[in-house]
Each structure stands twice: as C-alpha cells, then as structure tokens.
mmCIF file of the N, C-alpha and C atoms, coordinates in Angstrom:
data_MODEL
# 
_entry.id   MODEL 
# 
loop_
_atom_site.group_PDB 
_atom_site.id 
_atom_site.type_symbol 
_atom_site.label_atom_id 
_atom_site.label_alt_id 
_atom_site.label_comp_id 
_atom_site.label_asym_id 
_atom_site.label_entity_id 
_atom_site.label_seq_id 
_atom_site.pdbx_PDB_ins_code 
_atom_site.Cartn_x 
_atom_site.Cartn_y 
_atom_site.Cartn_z 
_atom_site.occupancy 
_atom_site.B_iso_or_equiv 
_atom_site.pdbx_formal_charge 
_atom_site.auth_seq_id 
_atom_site.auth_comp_id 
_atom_site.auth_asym_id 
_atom_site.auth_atom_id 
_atom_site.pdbx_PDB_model_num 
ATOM 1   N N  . UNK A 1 1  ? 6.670  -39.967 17.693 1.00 0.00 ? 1  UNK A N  1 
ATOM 2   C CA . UNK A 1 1  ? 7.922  -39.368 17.320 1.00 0.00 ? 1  UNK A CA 1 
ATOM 3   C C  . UNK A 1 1  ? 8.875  -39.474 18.504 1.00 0.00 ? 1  UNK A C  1 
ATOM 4   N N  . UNK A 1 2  ? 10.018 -40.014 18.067 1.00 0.00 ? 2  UNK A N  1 
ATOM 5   C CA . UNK A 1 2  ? 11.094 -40.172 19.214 1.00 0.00 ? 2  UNK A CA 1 
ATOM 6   C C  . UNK A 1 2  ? 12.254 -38.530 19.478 1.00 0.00 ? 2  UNK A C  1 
ATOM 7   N N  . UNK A 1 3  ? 12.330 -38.202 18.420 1.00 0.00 ? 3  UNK A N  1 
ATOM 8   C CA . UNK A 1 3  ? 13.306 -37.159 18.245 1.00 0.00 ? 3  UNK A CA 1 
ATOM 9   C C  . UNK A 1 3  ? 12.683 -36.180 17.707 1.00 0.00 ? 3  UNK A C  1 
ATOM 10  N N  . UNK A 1 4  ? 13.369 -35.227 17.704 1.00 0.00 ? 4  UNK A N  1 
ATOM 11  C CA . UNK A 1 4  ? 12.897 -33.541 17.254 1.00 0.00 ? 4  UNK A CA 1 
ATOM 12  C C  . UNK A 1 4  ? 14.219 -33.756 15.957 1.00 0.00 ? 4  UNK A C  1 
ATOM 13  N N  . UNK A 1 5  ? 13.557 -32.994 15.057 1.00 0.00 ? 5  UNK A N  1 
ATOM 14  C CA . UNK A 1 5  ? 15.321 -32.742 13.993 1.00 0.00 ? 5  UNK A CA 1 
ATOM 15  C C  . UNK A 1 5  ? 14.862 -31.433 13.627 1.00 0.00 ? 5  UNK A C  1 
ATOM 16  N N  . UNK A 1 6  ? 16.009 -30.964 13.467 1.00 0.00 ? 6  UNK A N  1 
ATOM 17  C CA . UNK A 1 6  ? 15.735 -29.450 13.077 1.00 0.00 ? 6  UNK A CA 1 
ATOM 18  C C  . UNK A 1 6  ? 15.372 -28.885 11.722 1.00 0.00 ? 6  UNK A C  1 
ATOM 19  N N  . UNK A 1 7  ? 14.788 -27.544 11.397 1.00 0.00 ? 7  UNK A N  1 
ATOM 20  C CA . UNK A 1 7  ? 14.201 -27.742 10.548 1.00 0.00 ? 7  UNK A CA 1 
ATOM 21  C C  . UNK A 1 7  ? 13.604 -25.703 10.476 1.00 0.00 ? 7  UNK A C  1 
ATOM 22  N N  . UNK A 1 8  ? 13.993 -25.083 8.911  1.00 0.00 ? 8  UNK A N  1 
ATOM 23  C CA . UNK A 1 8  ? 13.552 -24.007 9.488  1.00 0.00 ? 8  UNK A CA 1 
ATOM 24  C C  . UNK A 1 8  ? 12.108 -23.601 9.675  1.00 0.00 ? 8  UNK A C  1 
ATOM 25  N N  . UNK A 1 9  ? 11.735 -22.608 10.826 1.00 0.00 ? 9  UNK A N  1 
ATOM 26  C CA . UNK A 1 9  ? 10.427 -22.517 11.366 1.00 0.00 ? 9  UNK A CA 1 
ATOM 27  C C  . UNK A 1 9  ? 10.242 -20.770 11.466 1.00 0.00 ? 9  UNK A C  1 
ATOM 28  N N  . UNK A 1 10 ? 9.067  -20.414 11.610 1.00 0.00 ? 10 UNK A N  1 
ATOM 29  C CA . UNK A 1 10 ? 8.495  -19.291 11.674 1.00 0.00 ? 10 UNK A CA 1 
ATOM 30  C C  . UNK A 1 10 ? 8.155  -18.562 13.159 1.00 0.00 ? 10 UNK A C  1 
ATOM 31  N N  . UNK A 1 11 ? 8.345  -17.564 13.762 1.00 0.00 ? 11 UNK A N  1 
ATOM 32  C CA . UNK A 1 11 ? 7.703  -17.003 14.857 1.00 0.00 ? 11 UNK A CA 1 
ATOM 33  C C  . UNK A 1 11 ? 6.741  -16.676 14.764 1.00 0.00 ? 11 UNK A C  1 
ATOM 34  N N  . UNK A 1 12 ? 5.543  -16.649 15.478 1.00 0.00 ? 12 UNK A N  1 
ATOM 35  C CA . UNK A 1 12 ? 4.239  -15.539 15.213 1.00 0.00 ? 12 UNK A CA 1 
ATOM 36  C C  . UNK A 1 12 ? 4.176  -15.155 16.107 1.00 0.00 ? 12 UNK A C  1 
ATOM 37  N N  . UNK A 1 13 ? 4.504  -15.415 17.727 1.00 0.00 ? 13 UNK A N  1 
ATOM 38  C CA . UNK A 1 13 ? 4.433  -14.239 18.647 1.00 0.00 ? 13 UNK A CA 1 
ATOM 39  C C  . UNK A 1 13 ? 5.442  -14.745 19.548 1.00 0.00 ? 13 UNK A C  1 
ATOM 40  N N  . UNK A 1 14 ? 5.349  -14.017 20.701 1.00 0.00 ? 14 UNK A N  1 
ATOM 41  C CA . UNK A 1 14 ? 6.438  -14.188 21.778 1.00 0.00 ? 14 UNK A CA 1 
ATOM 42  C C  . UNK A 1 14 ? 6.267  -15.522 21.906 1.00 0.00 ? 14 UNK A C  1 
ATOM 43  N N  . UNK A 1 15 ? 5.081  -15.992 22.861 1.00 0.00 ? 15 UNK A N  1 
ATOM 44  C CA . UNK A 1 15 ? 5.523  -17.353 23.302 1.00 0.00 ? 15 UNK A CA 1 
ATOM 45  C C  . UNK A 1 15 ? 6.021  -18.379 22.090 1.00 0.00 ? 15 UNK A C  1 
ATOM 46  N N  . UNK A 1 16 ? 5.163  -18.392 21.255 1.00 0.00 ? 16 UNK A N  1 
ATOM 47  C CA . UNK A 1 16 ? 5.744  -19.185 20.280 1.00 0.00 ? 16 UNK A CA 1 
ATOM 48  C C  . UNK A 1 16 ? 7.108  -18.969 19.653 1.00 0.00 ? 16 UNK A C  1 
ATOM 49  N N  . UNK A 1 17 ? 7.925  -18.320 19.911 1.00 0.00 ? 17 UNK A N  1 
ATOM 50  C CA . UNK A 1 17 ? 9.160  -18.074 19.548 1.00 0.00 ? 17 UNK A CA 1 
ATOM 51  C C  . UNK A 1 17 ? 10.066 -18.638 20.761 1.00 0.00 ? 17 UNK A C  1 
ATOM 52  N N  . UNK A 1 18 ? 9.903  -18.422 21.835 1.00 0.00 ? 18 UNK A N  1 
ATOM 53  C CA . UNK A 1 18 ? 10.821 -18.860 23.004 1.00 0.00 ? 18 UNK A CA 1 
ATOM 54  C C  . UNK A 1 18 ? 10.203 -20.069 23.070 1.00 0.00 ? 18 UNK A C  1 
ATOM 55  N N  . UNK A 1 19 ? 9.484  -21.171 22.564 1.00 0.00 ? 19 UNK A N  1 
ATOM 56  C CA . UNK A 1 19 ? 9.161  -22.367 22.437 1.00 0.00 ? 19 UNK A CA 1 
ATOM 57  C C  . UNK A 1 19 ? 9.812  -23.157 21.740 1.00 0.00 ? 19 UNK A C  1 
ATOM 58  N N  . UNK A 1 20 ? 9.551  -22.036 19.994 1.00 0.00 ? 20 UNK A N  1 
ATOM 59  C CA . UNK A 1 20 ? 10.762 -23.257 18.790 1.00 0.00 ? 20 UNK A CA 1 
ATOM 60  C C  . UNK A 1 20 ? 12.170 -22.642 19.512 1.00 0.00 ? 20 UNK A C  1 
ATOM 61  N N  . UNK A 1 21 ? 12.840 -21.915 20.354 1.00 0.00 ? 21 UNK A N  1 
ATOM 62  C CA . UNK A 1 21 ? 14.104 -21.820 20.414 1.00 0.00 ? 21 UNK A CA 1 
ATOM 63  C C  . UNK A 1 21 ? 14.340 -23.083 21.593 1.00 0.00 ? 21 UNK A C  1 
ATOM 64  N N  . UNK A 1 22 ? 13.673 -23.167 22.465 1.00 0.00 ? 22 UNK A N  1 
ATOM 65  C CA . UNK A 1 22 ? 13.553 -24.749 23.471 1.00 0.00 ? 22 UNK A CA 1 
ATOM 66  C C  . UNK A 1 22 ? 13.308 -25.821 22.817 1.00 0.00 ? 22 UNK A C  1 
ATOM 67  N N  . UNK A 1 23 ? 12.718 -26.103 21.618 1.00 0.00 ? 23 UNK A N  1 
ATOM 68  C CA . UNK A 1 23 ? 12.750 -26.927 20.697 1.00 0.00 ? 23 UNK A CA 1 
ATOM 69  C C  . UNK A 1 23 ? 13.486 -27.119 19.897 1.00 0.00 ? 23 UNK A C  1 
ATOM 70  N N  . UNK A 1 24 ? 13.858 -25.815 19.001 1.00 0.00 ? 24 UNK A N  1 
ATOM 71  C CA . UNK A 1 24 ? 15.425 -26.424 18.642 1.00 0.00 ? 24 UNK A CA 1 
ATOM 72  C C  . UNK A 1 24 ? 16.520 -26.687 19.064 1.00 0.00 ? 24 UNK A C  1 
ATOM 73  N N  . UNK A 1 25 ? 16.874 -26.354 20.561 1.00 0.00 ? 25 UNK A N  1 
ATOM 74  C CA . UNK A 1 25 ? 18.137 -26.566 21.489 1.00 0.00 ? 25 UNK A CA 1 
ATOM 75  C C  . UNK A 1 25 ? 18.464 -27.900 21.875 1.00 0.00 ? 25 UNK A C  1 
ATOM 76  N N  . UNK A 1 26 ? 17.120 -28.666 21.645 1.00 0.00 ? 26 UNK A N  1 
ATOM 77  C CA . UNK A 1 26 ? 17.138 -30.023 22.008 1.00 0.00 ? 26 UNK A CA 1 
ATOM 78  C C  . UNK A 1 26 ? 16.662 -30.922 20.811 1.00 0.00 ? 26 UNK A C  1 
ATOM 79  N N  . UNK A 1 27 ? 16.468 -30.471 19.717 1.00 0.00 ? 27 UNK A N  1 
ATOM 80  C CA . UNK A 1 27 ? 16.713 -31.299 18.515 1.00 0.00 ? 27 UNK A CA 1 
ATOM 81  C C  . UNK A 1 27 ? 17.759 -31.422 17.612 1.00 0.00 ? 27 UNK A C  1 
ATOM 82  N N  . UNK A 1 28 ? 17.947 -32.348 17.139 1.00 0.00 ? 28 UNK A N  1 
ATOM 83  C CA . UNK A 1 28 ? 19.001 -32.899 16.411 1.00 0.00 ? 28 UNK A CA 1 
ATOM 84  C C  . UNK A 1 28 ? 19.267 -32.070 15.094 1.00 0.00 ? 28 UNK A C  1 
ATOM 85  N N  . UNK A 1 29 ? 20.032 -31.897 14.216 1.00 0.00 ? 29 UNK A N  1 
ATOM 86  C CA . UNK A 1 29 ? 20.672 -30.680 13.571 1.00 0.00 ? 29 UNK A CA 1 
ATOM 87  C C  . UNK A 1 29 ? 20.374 -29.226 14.016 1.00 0.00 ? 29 UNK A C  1 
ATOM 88  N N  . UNK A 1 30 ? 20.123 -28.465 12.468 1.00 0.00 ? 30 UNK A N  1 
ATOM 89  C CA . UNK A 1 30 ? 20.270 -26.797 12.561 1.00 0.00 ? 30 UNK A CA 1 
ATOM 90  C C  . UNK A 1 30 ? 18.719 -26.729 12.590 1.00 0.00 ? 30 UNK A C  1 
ATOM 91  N N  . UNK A 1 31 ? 18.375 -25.635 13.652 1.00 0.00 ? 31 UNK A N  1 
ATOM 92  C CA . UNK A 1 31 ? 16.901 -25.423 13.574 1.00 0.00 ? 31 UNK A CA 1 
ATOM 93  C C  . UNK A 1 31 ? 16.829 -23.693 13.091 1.00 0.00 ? 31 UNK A C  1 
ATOM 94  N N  . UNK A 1 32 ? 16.610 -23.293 12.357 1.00 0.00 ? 32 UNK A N  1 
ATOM 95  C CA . UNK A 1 32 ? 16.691 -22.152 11.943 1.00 0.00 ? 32 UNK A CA 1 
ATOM 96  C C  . UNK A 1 32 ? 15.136 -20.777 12.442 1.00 0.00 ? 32 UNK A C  1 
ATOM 97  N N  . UNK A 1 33 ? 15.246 -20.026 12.973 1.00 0.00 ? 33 UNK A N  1 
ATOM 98  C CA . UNK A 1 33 ? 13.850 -19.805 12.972 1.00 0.00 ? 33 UNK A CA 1 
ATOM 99  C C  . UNK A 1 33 ? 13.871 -17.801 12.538 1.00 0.00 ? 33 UNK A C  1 
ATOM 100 N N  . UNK A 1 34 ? 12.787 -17.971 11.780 1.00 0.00 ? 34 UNK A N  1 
ATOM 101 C CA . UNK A 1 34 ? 12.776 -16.606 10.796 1.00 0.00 ? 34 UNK A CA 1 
ATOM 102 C C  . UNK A 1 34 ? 11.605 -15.686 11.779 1.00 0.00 ? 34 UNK A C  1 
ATOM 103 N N  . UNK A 1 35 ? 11.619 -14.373 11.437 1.00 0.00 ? 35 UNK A N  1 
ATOM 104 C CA . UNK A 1 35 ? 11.020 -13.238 12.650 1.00 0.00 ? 35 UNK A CA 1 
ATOM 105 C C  . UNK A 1 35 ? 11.192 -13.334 13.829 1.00 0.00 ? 35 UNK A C  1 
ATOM 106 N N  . UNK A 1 36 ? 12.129 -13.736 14.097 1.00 0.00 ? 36 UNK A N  1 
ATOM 107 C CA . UNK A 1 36 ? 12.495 -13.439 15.278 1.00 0.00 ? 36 UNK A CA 1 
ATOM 108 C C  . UNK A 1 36 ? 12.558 -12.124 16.452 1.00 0.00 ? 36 UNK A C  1 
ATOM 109 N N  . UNK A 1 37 ? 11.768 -11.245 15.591 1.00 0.00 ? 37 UNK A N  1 
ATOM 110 C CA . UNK A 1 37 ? 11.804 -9.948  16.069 1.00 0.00 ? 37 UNK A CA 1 
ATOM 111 C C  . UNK A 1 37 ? 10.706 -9.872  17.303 1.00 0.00 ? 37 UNK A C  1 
ATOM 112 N N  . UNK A 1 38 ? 10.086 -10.998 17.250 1.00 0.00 ? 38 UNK A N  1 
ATOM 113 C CA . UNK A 1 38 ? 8.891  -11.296 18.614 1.00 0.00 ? 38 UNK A CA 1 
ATOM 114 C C  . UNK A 1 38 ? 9.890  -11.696 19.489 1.00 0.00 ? 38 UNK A C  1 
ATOM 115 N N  . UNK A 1 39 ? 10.336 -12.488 19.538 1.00 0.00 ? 39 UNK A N  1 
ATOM 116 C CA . UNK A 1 39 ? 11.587 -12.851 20.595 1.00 0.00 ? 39 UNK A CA 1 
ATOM 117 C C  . UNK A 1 39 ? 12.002 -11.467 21.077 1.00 0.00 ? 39 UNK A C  1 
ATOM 118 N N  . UNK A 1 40 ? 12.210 -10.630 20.612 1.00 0.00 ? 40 UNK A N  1 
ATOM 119 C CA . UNK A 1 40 ? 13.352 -9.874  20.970 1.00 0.00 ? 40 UNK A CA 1 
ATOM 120 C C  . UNK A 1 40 ? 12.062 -8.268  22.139 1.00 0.00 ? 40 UNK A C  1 
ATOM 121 N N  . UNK A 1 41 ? 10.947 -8.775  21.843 1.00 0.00 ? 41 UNK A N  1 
ATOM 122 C CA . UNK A 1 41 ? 9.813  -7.912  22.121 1.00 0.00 ? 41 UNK A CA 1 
ATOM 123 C C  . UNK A 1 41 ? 9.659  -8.256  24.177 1.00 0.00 ? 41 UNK A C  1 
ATOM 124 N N  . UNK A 1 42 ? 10.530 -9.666  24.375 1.00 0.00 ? 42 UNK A N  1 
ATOM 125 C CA . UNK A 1 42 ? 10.156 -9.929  25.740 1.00 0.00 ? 42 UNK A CA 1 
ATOM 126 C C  . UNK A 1 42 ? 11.275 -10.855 26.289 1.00 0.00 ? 42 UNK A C  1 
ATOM 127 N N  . UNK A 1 43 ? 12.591 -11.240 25.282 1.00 0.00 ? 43 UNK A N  1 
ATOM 128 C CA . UNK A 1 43 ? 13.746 -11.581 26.083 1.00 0.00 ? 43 UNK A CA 1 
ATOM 129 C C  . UNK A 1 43 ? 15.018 -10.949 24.956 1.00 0.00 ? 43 UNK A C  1 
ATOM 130 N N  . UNK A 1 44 ? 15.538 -9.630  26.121 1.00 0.00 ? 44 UNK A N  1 
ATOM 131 C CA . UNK A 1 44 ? 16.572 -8.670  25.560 1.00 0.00 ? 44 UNK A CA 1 
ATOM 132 C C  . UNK A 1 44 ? 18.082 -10.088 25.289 1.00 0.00 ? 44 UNK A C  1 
ATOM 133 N N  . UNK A 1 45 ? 18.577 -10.088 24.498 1.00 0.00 ? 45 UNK A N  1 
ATOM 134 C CA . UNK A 1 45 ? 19.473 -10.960 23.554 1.00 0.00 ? 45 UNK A CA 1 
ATOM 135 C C  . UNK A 1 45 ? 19.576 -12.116 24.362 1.00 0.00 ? 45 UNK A C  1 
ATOM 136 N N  . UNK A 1 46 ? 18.720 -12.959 24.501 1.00 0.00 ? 46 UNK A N  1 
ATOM 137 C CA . UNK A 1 46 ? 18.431 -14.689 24.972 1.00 0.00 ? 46 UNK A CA 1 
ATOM 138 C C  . UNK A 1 46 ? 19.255 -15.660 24.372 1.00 0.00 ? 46 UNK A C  1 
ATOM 139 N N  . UNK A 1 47 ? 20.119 -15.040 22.788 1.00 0.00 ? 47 UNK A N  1 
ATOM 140 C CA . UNK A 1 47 ? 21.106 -16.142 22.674 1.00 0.00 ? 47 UNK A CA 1 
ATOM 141 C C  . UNK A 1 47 ? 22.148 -15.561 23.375 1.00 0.00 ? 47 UNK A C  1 
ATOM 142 N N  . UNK A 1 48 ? 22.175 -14.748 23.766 1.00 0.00 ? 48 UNK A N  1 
ATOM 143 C CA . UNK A 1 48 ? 23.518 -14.407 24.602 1.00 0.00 ? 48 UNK A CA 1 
ATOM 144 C C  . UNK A 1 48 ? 23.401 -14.948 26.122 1.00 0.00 ? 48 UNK A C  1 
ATOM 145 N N  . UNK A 1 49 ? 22.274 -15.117 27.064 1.00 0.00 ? 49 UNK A N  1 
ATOM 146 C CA . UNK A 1 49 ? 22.054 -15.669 28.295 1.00 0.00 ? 49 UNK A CA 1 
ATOM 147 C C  . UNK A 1 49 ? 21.992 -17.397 28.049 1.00 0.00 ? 49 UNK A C  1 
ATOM 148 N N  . UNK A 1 50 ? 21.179 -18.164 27.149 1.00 0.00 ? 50 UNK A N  1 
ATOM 149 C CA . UNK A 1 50 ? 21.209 -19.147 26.502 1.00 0.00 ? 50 UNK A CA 1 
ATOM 150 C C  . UNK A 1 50 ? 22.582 -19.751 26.307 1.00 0.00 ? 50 UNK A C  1 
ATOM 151 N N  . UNK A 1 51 ? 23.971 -19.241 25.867 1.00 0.00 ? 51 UNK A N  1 
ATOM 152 C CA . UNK A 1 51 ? 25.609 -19.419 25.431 1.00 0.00 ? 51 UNK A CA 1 
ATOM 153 C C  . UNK A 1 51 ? 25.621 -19.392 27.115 1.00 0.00 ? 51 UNK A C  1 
ATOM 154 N N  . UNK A 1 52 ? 26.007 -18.540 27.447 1.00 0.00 ? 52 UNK A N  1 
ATOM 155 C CA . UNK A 1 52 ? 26.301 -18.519 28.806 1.00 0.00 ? 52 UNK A CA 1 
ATOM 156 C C  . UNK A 1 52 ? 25.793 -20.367 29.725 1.00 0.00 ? 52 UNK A C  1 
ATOM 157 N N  . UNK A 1 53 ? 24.443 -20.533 29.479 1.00 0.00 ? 53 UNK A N  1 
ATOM 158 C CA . UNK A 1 53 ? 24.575 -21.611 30.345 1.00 0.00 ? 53 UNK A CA 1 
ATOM 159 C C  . UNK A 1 53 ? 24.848 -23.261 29.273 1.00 0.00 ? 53 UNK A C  1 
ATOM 160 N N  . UNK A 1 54 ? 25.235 -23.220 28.330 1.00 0.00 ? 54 UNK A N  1 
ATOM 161 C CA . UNK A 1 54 ? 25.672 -23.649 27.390 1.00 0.00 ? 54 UNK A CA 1 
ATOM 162 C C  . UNK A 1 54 ? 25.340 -24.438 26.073 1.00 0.00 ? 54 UNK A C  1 
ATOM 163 N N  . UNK A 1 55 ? 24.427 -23.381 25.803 1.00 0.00 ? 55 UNK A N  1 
ATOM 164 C CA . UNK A 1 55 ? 23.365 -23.697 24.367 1.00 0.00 ? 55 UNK A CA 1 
ATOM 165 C C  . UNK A 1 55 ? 24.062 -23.355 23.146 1.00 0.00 ? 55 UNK A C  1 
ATOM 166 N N  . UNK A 1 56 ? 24.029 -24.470 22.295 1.00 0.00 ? 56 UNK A N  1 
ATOM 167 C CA . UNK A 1 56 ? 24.473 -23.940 20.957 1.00 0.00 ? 56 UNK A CA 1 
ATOM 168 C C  . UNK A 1 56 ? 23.621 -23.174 20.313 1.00 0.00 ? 56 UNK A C  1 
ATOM 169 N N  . UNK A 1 57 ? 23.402 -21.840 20.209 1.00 0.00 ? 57 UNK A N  1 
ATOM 170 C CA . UNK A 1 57 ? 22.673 -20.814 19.461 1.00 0.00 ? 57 UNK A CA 1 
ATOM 171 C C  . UNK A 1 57 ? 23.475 -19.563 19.008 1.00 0.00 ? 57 UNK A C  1 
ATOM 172 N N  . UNK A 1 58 ? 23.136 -19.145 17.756 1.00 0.00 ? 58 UNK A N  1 
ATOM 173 C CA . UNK A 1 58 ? 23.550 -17.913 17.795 1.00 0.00 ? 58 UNK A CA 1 
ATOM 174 C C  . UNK A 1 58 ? 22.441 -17.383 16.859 1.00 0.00 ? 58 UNK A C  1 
ATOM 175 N N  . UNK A 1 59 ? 22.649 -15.666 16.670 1.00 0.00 ? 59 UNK A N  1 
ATOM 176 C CA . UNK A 1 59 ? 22.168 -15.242 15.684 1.00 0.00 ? 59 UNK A CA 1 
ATOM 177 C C  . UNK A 1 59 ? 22.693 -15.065 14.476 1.00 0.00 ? 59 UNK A C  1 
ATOM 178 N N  . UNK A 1 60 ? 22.104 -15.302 13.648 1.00 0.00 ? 60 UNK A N  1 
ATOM 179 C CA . UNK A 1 60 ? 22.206 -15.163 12.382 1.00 0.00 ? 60 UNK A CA 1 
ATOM 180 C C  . UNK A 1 60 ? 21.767 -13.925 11.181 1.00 0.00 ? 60 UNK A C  1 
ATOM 181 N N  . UNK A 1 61 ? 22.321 -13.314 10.279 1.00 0.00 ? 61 UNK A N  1 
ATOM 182 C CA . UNK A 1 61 ? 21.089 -12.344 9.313  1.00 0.00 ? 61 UNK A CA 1 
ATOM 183 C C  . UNK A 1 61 ? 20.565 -13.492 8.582  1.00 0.00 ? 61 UNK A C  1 
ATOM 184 N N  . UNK A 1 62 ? 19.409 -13.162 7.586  1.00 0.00 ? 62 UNK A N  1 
ATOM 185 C CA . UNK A 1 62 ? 18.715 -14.078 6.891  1.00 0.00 ? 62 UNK A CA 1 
ATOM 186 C C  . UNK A 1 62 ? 19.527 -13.407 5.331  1.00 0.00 ? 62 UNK A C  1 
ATOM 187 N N  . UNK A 1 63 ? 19.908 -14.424 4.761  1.00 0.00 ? 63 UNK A N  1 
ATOM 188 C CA . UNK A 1 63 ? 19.994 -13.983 3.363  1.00 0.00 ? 63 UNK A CA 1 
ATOM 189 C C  . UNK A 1 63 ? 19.334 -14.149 2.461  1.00 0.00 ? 63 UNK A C  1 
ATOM 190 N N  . UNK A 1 64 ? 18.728 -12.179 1.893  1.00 0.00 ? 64 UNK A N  1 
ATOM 191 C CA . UNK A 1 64 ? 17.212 -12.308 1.119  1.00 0.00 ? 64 UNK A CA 1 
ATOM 192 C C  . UNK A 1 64 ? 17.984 -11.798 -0.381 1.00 0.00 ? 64 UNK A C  1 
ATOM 193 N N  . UNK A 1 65 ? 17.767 -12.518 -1.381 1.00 0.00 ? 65 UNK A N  1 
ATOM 194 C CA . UNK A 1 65 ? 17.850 -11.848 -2.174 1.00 0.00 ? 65 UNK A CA 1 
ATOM 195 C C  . UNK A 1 65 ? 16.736 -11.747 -3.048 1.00 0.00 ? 65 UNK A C  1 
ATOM 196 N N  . UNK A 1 66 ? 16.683 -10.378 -3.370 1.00 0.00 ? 66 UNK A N  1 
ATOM 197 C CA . UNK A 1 66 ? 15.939 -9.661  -4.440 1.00 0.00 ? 66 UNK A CA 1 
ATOM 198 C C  . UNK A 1 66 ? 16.298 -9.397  -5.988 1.00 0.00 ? 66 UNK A C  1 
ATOM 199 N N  . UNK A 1 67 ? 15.321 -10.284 -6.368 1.00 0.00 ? 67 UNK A N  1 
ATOM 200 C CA . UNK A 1 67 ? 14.985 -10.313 -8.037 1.00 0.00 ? 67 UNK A CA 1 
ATOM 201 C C  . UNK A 1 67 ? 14.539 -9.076  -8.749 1.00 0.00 ? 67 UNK A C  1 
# 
C-alpha cells in the first residue's frame, strides 16, 4: 500500500485512538473516527493543540438517529 485514504474508524482505547488520529492527518480524504471518548481520557482537547501546529482536524457530533 502506497497511501492511507480515509475512511471511518473506531477507538478502543487510548493508544489506539491517538494512532488513527496520526493516521488520518496524513491520509488522503475525511478520516472520521467514532468513541472518541478514549482520546479525551489522556489528551485534554488534542484537536485544539493539533490546529495550532497545523492539522486539519476538528471535532465533530456524530449524527444518530433513532428509529
């Protein structure tokens, strides 16, 4: 594989969450990634330090709808 493309993905714990966000920063389209609430367990708002040195990220809500 030459390229990464983005693609949405799942967290299951810290490291693996600050991994797909280094993975999607450097792949090609939108990388979307859902539970992100592990992220937030060991880097206090990382898309906000991330913008700063000049990463396209932001947060997003997820839109759930219920049937």
């Amino acid at each position: 594989m030459e390229r990464l493309h983005g693609a949405p993905v799942m967290a299951t714990d810290l490291r693996a969450s600050a991994c797909l966000v280094l993975a999607g920063l450097v792949a090609e389209g939108e990388t979307l990634i859902d539970r992100i609430y592990h992220l937030d367990r060991g880097y206090e708002v990382i898309e906000e330090k991330l913008s700063v040195l000049g990463a396209d990220i932001q947060r997003v809500r997820a839109s759930r709808s219920v049937a």
